[in-house]
ZAKETI-628636 format. One record per residue (C-alpha): residue number from 1; residue in one letter; x, y, z. Coordinates in steps of 0.001 Angstrom, whole numbers, plus 500000, padded with zeros to 6 digits. Layout:
NODE   k r     xx     yy     zz
NODE NUM A      X      Y      Z
...
***
This chain:
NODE   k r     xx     yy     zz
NODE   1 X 051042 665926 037007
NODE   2 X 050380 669683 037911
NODE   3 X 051786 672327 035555
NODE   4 X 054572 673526 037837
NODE   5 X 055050 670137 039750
NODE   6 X 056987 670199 043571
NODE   7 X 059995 667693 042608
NODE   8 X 061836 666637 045471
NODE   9 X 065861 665393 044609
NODE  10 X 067471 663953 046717
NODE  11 X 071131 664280 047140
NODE  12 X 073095 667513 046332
NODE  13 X 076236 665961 044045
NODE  14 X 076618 666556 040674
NODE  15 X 073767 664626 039144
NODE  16 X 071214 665563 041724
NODE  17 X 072581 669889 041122
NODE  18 X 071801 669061 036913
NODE  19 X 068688 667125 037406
NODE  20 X 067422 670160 039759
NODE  21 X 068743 672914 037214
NODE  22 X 067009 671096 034560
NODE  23 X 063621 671145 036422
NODE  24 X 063341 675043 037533
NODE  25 X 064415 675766 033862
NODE  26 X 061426 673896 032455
NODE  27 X 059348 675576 035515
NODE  28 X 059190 672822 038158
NODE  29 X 059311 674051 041810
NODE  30 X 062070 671862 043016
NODE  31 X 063755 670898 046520
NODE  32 X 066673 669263 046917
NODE  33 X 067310 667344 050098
NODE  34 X 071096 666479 051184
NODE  35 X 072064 664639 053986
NODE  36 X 074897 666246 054672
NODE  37 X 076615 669163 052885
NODE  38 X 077081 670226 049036
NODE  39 X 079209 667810 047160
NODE  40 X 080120 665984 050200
NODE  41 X 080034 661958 048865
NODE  42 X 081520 661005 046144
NODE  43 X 081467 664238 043686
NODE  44 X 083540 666123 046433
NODE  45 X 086312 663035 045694
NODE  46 X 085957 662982 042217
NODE  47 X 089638 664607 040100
NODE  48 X 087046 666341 037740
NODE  49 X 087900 664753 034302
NODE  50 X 086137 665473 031169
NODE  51 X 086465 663577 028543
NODE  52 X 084995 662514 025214
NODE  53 X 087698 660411 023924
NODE  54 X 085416 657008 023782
NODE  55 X 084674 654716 021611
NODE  56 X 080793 653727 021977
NODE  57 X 078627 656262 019939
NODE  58 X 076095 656085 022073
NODE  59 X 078409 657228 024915
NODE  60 X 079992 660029 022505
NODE  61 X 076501 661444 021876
NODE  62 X 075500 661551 025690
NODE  63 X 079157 663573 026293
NODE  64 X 077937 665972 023406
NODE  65 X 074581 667255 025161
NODE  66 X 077042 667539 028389
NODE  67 X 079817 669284 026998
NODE  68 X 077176 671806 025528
NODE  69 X 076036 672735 029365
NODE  70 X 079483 672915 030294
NODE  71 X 080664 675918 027844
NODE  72 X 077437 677260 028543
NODE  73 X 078245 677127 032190
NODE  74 X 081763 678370 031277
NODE  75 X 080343 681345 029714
NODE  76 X 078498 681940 033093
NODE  77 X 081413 681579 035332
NODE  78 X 082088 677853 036464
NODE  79 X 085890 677275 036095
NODE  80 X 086958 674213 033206
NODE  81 X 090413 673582 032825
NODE  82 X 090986 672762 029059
NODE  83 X 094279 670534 029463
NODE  84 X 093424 668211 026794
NODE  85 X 093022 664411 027543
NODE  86 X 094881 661467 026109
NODE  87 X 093823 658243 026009
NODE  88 X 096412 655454 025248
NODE  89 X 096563 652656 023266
NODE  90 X 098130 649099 022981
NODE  91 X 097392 647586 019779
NODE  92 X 096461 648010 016734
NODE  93 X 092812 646491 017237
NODE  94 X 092342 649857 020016
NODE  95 X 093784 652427 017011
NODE  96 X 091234 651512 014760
NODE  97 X 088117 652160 017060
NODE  98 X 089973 655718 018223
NODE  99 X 089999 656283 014714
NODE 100 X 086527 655685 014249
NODE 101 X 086154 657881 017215
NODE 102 X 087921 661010 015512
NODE 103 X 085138 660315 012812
NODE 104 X 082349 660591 015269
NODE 105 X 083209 663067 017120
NODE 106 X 084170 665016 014399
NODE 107 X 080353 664441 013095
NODE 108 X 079266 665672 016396
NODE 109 X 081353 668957 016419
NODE 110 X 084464 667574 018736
NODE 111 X 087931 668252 018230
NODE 112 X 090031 665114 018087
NODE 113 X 093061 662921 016463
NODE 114 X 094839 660107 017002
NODE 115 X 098136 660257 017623
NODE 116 X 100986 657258 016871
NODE 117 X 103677 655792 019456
NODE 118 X 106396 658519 017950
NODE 119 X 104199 660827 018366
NODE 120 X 103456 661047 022025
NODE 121 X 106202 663108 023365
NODE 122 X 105404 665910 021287
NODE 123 X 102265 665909 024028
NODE 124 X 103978 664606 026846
NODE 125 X 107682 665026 026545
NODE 126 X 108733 662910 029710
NODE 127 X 105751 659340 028452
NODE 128 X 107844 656056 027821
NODE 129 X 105977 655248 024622
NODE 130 X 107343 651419 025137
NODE 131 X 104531 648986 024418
NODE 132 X 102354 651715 023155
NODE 133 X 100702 651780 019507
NODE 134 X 099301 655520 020107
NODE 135 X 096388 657017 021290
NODE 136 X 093751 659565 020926
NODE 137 X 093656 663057 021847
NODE 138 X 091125 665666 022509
NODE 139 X 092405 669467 023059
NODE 140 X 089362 670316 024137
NODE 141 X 088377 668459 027153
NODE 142 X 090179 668997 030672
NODE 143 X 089162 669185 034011
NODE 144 X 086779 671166 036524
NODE 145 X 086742 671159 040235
NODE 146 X 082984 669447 041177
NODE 147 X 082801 671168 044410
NODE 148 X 082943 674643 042498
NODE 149 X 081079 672683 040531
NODE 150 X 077898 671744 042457
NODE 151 X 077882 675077 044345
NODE 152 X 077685 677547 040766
NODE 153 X 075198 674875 040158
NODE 154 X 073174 675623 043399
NODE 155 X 073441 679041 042784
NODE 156 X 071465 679163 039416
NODE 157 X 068568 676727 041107
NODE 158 X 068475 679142 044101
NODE 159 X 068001 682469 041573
NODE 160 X 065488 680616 039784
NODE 161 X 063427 679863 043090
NODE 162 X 065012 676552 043794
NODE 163 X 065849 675106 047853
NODE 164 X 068563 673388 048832
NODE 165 X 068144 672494 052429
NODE 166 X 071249 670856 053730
NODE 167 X 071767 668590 056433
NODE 168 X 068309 667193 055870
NODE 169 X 068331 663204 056160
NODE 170 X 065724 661132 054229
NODE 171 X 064554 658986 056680
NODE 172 X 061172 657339 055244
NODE 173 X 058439 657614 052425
NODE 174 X 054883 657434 052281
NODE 175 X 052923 657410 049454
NODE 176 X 049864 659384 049370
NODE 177 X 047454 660456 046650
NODE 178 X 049044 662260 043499
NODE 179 X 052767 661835 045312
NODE 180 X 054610 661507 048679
NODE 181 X 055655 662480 051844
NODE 182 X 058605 662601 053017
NODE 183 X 060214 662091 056543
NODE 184 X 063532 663862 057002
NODE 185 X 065513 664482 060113
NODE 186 X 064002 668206 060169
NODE 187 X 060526 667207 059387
NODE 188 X 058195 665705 056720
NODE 189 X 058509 666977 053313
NODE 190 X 055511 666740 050295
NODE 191 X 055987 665981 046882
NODE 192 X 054242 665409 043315
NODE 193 X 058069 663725 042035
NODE 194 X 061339 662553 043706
NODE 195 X 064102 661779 042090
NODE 196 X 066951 659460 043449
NODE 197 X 070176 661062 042845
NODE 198 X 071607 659515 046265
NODE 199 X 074856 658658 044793
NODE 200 X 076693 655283 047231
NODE 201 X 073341 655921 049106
NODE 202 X 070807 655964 046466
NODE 203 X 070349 651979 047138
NODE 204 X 069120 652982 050519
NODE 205 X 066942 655661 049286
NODE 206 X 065438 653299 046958
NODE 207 X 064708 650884 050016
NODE 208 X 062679 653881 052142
NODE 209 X 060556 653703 048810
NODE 210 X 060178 650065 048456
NODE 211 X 062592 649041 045559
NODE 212 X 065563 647234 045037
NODE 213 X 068288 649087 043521
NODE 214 X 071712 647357 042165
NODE 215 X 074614 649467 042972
NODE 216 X 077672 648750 043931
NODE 217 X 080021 651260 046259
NODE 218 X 083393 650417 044347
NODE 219 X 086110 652224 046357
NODE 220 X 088554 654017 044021
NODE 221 X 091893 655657 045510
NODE 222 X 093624 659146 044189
NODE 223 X 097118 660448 045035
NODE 224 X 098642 663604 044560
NODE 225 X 102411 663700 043009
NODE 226 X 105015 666336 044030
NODE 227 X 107374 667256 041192
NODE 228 X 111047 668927 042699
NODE 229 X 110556 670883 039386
NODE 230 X 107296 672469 037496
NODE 231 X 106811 671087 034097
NODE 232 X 107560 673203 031409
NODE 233 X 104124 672405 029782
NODE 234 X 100796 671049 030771
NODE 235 X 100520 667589 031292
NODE 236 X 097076 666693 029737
NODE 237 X 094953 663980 031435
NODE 238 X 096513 660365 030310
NODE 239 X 094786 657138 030516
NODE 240 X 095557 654040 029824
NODE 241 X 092302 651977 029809
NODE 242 X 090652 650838 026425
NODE 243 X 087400 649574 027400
NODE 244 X 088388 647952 030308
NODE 245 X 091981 646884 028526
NODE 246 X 095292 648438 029873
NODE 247 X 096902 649452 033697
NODE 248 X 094003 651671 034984
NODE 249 X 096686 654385 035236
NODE 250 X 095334 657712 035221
NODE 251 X 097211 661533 036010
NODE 252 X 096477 664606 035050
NODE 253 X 098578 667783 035715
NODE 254 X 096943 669583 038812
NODE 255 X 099021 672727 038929
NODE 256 X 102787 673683 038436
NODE 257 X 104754 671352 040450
NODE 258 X 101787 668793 040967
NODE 259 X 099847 666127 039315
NODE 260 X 096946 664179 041049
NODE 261 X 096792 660116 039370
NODE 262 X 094017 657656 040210
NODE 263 X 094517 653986 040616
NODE 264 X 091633 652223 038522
NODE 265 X 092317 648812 039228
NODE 266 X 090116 647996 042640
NODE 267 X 090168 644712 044685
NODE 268 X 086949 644592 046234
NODE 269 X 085263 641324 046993
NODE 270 X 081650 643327 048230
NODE 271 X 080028 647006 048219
NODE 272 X 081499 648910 050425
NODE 273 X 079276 650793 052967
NODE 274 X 079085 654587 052142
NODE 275 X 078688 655644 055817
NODE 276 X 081903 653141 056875
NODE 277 X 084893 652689 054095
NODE 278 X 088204 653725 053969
NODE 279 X 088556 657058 052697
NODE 280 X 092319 657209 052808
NODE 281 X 094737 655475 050824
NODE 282 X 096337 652473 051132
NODE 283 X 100228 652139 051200
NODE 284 X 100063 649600 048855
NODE 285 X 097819 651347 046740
NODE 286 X 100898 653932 046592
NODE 287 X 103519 651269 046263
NODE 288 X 101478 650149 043010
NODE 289 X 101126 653478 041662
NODE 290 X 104441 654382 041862
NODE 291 X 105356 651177 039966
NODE 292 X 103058 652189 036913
NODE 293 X 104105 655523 036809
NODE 294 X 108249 654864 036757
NODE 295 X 107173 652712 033650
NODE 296 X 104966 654994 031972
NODE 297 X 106844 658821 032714
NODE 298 X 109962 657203 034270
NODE 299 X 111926 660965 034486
NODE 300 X 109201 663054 036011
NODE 301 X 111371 665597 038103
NODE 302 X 112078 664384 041537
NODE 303 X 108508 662904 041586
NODE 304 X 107230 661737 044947
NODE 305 X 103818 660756 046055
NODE 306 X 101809 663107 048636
NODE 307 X 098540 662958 050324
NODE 308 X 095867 660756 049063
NODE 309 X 092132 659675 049700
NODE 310 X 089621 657243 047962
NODE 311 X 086107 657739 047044
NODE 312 X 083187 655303 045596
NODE 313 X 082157 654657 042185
NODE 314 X 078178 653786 042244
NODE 315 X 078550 650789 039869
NODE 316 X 075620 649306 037639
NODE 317 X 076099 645784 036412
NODE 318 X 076355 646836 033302
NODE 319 X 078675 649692 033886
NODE 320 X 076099 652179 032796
NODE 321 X 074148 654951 034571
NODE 322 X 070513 654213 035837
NODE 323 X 068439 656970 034234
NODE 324 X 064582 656450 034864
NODE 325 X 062000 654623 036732
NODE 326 X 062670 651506 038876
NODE 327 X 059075 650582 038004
NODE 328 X 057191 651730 034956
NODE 329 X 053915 651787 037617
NODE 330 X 055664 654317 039640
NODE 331 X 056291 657166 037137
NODE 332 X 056938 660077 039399
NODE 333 X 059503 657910 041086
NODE 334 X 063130 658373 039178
NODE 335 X 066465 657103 039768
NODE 336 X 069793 659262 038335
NODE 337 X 072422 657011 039850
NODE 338 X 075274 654613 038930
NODE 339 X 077590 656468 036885
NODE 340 X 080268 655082 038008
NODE 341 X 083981 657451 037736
NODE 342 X 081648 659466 034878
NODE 343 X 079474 661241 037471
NODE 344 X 080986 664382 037019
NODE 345 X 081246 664286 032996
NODE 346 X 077813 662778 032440
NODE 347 X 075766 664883 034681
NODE 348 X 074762 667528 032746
NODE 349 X 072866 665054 030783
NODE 350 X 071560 662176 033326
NODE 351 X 070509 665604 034823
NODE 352 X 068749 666346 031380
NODE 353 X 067099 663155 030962
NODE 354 X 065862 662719 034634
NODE 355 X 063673 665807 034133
NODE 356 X 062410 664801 031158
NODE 357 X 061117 661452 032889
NODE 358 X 059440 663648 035935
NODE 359 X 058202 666603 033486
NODE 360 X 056871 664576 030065
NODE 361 X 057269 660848 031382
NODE 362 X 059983 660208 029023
NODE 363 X 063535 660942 028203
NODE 364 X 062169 663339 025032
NODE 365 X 065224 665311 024645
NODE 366 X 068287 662599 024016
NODE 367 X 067418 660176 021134
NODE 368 X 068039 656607 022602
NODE 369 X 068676 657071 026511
NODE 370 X 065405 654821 027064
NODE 371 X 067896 652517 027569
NODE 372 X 069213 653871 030417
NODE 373 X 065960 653239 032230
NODE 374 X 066666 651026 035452
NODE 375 X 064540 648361 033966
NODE 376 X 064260 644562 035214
NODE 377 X 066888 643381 033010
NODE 378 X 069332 646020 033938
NODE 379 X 069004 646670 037553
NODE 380 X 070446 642990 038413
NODE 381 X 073309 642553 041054
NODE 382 X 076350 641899 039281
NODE 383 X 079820 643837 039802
***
């Protein structure tokens, strides 16, 4: 590939804005192509949680190189609410591996600590610690707003020479010698690289190109909660999923007098179509949600449930981000899709590792994230 390669990304969310930061800094030329408007699938839905309070290593390290670009990006400007997050947990079995979390994050430079049952009002004074054995607690991470997000994002590739033409549909791909050409709805488009950053639509990207690419629109609903009262503190961002053990409930304090909570559990039978779901929420979806909530902050102050919307996880089979090429024939061809509800958190460093595919035809920079490559035994259908 040239020196100073034309990389073409496609979609303008949060992965696509890191991977196309990440290429002008190393000294690609880069366009990125959007079919509609800045953050407009499902990064503009997203409630903006970041979080390293995991218990995978391998998942730790990746939030390390992404928390780095985020106080960097602090330091430049871009907004990060540092509310804390809390993850909960129900037995003893989940206390142990949050323990071993406080030790690797520690290693890595992260603030944490695990906190016991007693021990979780002192955080959140109106929790119901019934059934709880603790949890684990990072001060540190918080939330951003991914809107603000991708467009401080879009400024930085624009000063360093970077386009962002909006409104410009993908609607085939050639390939011709040394790269491709591209048919959008304002005209054809050449490249030496594209990466797929299409978000719900990368699958049909991936099909303009030729390849099959397993992800699955999961619809995920968000509703914002009215409090009579403002909290005398901050409510930190609470979860109660363990590796895919506990409610799914999820809130996070939003501003005085508000929280916003997401409903994790989904009930989806196939993908839903990205150009045709329901973005709004579902009564019963509310009805739920206000079940979980009355038994895990019972007293919140006059507490009632306001607007609410739904957006789409792009789900791997494997529940892990598609970082790489579809085929290892097709080099200059790279997929940065599939993160599922840890877009926003993890793209900083999908956005890191994509470039290094398209600029030195392998993820150089983050020991280990080979396996993130889209191979044949990972990009399976499967939900």
């Amino acid at each position: 590939m040239t020196a100073s390669p034309h990389v073409v990304v496609i979609g303008a969310g949060t992965l696509g804005m890191c991977t196309a930061l990440n290429l002008v800094e190393q000294g690609a030329r880069v366009t990125v192509l959007e079919a509609q408007s800045i953050a407009s699938g499902s990064s503009g839905r997203s409630v903006g949680v970041v979080g390293s309070q995991l218990t995978d290593p391998f998942e730790i390290m990746l939030r390390v190189h992404s928390l780095r670009r985020f106080r960097q990006w602090e330091g430049e400007g871009l907004r990060f609410n540092h509310i804390g997050y809390l993850r909960l947990a129900r037995t003893q079995a989940q206390m142990a591996l949050f323990a071993r979390s406080v030790e690797i994050q520690g290693e890595a430079g992260l603030r944490s600590r695990l906190v016991r049952a007693n021990e979780l009002r002192d955080l959140v004074p109106h929790i119901n610690p019934d059934g709880l054995e603790g949890g684990l607690f990072g001060p540190d991470n918080g939330f951003l707003d991914p809107h603000e997000m991708c467009n401080f994002l879009a400024g930085i590739v624009r000063a360093k020479g970077g386009e962002i033409r909006q409104y410009r549909k993908l609607l085939g791909a050639e390939r011709r010698p040394g790269g491709y050409r591209l048919e959008t709805s304002h005209g054809p488009v050449d490249a030496d690289a594209v990466v797929n950053a299409g978000g719900a639509w990368a699958p049909q990207v991936a099909a303009l190109f030729g390849q099959r690419l397993h992800i699955w629109p999961e619809r995920h609903e968000a509703v914002v909660i009215h409090l009579d009262v403002p909290l005398g503190y901050t409510m930190p961002m609470v979860m109660d999923l363990v590796n895919g053990e506990g409610s799914g409930l999820n809130f996070r304090h939003e501003k005085p007098g508000e929280l916003i909570a997401e409903i994790h559990k989904v009930k989806s039978i196939a993908p839903e179509d990205p150009d045709n779901y329901n973005d709004q929420c579902e009564e019963q979806s509310k009805v739920d949600l206000a079940e979980l909530l009355l038994e895990r902050v019972p007293d919140l102050p006059g507490a009632r449930l306001g607007r609410g919307w739904a957006g789409l996880y792009p789900v791997t089979a494997d529940h892990r981000p598609f970082v790489g090429p579809i085929d290892a024939s097709e080099p200059a061809l790279i997929t940065a899709a599939g993160a599922g509800g840890y877009g926003i958190q993890l793209a900083p460093v999908i956005g890191q590792i994509a470039a290094d595919w398209v600029l030195h035809g392998a993820p150089v920079s983050v020991p280990g994230s080979q396996s993130l490559a889209p191979s044949a035994e990972r990009n399976i259908p499967g939900h």
